[in-house]
C-alpha positions as CSV (number, residue, x, y, z in Angstrom):
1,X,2.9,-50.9,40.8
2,X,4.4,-50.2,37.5
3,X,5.3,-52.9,35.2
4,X,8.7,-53.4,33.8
5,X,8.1,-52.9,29.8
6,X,11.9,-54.4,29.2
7,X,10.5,-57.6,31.0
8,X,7.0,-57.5,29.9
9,X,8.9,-57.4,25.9
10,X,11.3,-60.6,27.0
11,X,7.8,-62.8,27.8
12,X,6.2,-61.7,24.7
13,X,9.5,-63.1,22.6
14,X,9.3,-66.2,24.5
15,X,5.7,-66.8,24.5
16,X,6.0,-66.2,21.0
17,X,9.1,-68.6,20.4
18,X,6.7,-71.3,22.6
19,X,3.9,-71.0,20.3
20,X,6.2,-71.4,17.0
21,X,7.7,-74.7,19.1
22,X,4.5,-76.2,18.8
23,X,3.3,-75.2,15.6
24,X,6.0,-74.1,13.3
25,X,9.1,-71.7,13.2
26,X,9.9,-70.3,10.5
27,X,13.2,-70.8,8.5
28,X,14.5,-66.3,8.9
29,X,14.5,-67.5,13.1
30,X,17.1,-69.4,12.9
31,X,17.5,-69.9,16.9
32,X,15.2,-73.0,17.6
33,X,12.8,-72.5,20.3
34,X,13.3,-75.2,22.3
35,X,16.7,-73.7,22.6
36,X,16.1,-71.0,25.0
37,X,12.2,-70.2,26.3
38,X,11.8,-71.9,29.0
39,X,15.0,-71.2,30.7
40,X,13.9,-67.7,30.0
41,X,11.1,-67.4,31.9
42,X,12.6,-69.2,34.8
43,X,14.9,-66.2,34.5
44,X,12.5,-63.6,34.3
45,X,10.6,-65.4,37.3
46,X,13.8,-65.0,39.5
47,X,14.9,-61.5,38.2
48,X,11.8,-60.0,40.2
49,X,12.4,-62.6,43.3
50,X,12.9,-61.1,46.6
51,X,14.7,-63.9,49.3
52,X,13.1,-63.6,52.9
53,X,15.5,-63.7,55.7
54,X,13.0,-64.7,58.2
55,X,10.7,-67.8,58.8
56,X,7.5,-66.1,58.8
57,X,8.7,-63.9,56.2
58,X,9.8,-67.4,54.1
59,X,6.2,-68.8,55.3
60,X,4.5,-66.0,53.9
61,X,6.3,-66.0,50.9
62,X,5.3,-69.6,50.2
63,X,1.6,-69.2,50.9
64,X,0.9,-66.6,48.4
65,X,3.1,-68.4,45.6
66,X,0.5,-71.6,47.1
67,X,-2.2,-69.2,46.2
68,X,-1.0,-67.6,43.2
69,X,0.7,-70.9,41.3
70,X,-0.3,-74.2,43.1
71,X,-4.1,-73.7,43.7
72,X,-4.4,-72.0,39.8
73,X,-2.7,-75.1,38.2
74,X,-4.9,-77.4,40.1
75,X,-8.3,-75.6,39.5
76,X,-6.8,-75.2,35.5
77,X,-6.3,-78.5,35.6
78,X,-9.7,-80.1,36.9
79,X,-11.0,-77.3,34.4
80,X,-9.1,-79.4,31.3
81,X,-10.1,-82.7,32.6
82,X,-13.4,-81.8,32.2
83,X,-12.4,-80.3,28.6
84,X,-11.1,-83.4,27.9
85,X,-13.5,-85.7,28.8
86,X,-16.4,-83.8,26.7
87,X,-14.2,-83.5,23.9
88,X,-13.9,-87.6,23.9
89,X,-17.7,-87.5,23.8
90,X,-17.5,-86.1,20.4
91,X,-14.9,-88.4,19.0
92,X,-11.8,-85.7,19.8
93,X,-9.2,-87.8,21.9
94,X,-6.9,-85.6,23.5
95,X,-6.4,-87.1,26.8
96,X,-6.3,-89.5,29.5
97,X,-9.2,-90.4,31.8
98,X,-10.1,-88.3,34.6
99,X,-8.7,-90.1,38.1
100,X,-6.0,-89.9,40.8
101,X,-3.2,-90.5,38.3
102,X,-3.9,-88.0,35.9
103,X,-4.9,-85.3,38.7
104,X,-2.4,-85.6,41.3
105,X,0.7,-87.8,41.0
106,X,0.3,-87.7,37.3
107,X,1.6,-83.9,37.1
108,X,4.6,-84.5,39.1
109,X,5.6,-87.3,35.7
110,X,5.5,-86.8,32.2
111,X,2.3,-84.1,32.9
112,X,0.6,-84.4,29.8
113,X,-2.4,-86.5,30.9
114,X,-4.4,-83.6,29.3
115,X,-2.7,-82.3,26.3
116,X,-4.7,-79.6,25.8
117,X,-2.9,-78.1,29.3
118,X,0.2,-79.6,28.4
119,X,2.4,-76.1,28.4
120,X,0.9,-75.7,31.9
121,X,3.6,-78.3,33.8
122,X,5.5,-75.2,33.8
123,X,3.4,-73.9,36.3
124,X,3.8,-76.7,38.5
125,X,7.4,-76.3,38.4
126,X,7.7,-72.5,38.9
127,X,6.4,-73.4,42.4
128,X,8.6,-75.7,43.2
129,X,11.5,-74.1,42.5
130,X,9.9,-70.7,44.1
131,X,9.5,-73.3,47.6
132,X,12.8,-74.2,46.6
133,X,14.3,-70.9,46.5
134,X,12.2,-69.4,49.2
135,X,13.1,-71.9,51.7
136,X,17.0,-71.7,50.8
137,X,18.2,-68.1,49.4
138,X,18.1,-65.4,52.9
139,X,19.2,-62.5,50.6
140,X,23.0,-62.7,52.1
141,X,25.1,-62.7,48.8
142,X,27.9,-64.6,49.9
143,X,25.7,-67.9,51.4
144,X,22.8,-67.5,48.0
145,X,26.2,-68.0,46.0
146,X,27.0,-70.6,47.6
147,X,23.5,-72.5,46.7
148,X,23.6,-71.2,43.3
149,X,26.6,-73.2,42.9
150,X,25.2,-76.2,44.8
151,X,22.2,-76.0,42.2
152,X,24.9,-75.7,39.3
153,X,26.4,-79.0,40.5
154,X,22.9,-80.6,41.0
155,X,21.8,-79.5,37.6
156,X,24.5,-81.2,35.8
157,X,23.7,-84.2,37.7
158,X,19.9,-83.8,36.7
159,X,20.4,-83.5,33.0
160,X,23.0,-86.2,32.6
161,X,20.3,-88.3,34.1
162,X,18.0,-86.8,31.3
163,X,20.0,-88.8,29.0
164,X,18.3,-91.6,30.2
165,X,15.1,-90.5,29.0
166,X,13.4,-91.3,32.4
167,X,9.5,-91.0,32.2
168,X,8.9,-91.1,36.0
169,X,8.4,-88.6,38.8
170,X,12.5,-88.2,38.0
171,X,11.4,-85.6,35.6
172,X,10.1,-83.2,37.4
173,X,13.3,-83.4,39.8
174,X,15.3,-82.6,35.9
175,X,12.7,-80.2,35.6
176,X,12.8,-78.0,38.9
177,X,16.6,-78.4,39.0
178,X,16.9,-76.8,35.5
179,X,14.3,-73.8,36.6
180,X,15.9,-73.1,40.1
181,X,19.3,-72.8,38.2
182,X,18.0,-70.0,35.5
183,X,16.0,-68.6,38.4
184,X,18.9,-68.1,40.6
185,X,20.5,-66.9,37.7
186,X,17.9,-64.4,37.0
187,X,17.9,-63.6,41.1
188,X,21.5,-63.0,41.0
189,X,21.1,-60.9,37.8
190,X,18.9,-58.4,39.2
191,X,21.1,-57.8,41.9
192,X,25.0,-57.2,39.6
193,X,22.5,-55.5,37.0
194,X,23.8,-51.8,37.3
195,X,27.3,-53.6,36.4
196,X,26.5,-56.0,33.9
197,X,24.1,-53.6,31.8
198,X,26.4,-51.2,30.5
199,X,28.4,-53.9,29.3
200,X,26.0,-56.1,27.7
201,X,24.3,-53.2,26.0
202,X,27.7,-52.7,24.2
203,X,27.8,-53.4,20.4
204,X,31.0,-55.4,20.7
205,X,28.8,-57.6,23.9
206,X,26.4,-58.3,21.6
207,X,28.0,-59.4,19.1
208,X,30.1,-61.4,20.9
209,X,27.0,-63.3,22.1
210,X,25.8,-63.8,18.7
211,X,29.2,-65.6,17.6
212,X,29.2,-67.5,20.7
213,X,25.8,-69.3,20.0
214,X,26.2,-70.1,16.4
215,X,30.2,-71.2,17.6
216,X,27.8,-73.8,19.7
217,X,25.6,-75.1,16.8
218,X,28.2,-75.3,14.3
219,X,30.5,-77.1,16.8
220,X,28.9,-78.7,19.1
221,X,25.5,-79.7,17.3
222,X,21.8,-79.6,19.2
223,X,21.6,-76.3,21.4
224,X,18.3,-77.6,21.7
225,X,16.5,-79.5,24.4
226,X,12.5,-80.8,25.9
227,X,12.4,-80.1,29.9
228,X,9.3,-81.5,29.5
229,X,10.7,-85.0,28.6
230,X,13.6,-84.2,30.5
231,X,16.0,-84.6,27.5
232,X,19.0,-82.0,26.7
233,X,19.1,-82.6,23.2
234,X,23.2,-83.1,23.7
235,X,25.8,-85.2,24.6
236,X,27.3,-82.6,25.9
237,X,25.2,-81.3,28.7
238,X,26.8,-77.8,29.0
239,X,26.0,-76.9,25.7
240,X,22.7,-76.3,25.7
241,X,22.6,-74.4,29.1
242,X,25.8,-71.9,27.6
243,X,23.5,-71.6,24.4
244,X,20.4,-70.7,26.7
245,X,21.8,-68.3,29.1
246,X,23.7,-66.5,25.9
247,X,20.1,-66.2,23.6
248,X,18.6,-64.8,26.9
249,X,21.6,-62.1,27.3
250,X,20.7,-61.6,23.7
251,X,16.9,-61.3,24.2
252,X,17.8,-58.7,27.1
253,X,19.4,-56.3,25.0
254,X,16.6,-56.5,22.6
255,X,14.2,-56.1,24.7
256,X,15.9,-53.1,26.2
257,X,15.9,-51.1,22.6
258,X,12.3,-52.7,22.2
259,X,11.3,-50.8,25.5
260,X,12.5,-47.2,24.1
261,X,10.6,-47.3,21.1
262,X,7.2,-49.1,22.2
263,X,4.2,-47.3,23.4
264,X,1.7,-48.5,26.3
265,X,-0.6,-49.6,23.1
266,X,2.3,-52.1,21.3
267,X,1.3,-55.3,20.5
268,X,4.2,-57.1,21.6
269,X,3.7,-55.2,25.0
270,X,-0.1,-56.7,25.1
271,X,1.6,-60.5,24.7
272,X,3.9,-60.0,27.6
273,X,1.1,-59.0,30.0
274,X,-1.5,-61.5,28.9
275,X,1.8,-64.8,28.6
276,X,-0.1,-67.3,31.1
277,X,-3.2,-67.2,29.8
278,X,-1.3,-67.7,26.3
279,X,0.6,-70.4,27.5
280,X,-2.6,-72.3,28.9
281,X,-5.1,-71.9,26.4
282,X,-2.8,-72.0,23.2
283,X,-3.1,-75.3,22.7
284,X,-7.1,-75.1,23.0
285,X,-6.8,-71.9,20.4
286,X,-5.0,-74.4,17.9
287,X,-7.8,-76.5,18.6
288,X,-10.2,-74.2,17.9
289,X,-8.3,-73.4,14.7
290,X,-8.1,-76.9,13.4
291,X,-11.9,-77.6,13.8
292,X,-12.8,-74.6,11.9
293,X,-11.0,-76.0,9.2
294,X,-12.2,-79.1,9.2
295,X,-15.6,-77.3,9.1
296,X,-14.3,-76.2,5.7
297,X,-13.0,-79.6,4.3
298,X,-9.1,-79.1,4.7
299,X,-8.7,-81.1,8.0
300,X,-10.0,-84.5,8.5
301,X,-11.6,-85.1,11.6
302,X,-8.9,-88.1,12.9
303,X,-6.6,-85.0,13.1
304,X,-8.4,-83.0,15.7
305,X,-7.1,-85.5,18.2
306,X,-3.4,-84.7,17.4
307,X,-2.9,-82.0,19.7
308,X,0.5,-81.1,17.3
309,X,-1.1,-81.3,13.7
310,X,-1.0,-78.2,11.4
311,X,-2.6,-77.6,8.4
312,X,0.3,-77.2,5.9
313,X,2.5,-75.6,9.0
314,X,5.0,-74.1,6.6
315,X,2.2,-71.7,4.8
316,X,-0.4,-71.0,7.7
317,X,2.1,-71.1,10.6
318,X,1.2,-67.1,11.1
319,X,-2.5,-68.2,10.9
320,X,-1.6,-70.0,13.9
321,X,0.5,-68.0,15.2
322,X,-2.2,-65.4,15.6
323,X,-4.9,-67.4,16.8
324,X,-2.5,-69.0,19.8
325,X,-1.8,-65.4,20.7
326,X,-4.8,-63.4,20.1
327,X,-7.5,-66.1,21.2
328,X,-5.9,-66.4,24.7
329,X,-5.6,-62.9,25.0
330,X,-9.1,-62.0,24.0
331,X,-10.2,-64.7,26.5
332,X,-8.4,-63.2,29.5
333,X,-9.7,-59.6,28.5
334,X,-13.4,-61.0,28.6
335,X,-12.4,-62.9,32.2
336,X,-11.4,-59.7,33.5
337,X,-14.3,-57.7,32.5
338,X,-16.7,-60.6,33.4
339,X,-15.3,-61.0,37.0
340,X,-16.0,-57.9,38.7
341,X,-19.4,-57.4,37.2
342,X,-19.7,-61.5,38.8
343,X,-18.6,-60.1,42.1
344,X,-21.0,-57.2,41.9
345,X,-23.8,-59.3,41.2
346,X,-22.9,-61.7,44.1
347,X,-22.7,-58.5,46.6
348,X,-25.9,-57.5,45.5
349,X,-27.7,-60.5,45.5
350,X,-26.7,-61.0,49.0
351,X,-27.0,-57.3,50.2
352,X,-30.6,-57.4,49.2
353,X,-31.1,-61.5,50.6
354,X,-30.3,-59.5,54.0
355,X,-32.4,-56.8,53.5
356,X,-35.4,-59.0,53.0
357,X,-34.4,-61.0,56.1
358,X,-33.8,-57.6,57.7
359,X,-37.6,-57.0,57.0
């Protein structure tokens, strides 16, 4: 199947805007990241959703995102507890203990009881809102309206109780009710999209969109908010989500002009189709980056345990950049090149274990 290079170019600006979050964005992108990325890839994920109107249709549906979402965070994450506890061997302390906290009900609170795998919580929640909206959308437009709106009521509700700055399994109910409200955004999107593109691909839309979101910052203050913590960043709930669902619109159109002009061998193309094993391993790339440099004299070793420390951020955030990008990517190109010539091996091995048996 053909991928879409408009989409693929919308997850390389967000994966991209992620890895500035954590290290350092520079002053000329004046749109913060935390403003906008994650509601965009809840978007994205429900653009290409397709409802089932049946239950074994819905059941099927919900064992392969089991298979594709649930069983990877959970392998990822034993993977990172590991990590983490060899890590602590050496004096880097970037994590909690391996046990039933930090491995299965610990995920479903703050999730960072490995903060190496901390951008992986997003994972976690993509499948819950994909049981969410696989259970209740059917693909009839009138009745999936009608629980986008009940999920616009219940998000409101969610993030005024982010206020609170809860730090129980309440999160991850602010959490999934913010992601099934992009994603049936994105859902409903893909299906008005010959209508709305024309007119978002206007100058005048555009535009329009641009004023809107700086209208919100100048007026309303913080467009910005953590999903992870649960916290809005605003008083004013609404705010943020208008500011998000505007940038995205905005990243849309870019992304469009982006996909006329970029070749099958673009960069930017190459970070959209590699963005989860980016947003896994970032963190561990930073790592990487840090000890190196330490290795040279400019980091002190206490540092390596602070998952969020950059070497002056505000001259080598490209550096980091770079390596949170490329490292993952170079990492996933060596999995998939490793894997079949694994499965090869395993074929053989066993084809000739019955052959001898055979004989």
């Amino acid at each position: 199947m053909m991928r879409n290079a408009q989409f693929d170019l919308m997850l390389a600006i967000g994966i991209i805007f992620v890895l500035m979050g954590h290290s350092h964005q520079p002053a000329f992108l004046f749109y913060p990241a935390y403003s906008f990325h994650m509601g965009l890839f809840f978007f994205i994920s429900g653009y290409f959703f397709k409802p089932q109107s049946t239950l074994a249709g819905k059941w099927q549906f919900l064992r392969r995102k089991a298979q594709t979402q649930l069983l990877p965070y959970y392998a990822l994450l034993l993977l990172f507890g590991v990590i983490t506890l060899l890590l602590r061997h050496v004096g880097i302390n970037v994590g909690s203990d391996m046990n039933a906290d930090s491995l299965l009900w610990g995920p479903f609170g703050r999730a960072d009881q490995f903060n190496l795998y901390l951008s992986a919580w997003f994972l976690l929640t993509l499948f819950l809102v994909n049981v969410a909206a696989g259970a209740l959308y059917s693909g009839q437009r009138q009745a999936d309206l009608f629980i986008l709106a009940g999920g616009t009521v219940l998000l409101y509700f969610m993030l005024d109780l982010g206020k609170q700055n809860v730090g129980d399994w309440r999160l991850q109910a602010i959490r999934s009710s913010f992601g099934f409200f992009f994603f049936g955004l994105g859902y409903f999107f893909r299906l008005y999209e010959a209508q709305i593109k024309p007119l978002l691909l206007r100058p005048a839309a555009v535009i329009c969109l641009f004023v809107l979101t700086n209208m919100l910052i100048v007026h309303f203050g913080n467009i910005g908010y953590s999903i992870l913590l649960g916290n809005i960043g605003n008083d004013l709930v609404w705010v943020p989500i208008v500011g998000t669902l505007a940038i995205i619109l905005q990243v849309y159109v870019l992304a469009h002009h982006l996909a006329q002009v970029s070749s099958e061998q673009s960069w930017l193309l190459l970070i959209g189709r590699n963005t989860f094993a980016i947003m896994i391993w970032h963190f561990a790339a930073f790592l990487l980056l840090n000890v190196m440099l330490h290795l040279l004299g400019l980091v002190r070793f206490d540092d390596l345990s602070n998952v969020y420390f950059r070497y002056e951020a505000d001259r080598t955030w490209m550096l980091y950049l770079l390596a949170g990008l490329f490292g993952p990517i170079a990492l996933a190109q060596g999995y998939r090149r490793v894997l079949p010539l694994l499965r090869q091996y395993v074929r053989d091995t066993a084809t000739q274990a019955l052959a001898k048996e055979a004989s």
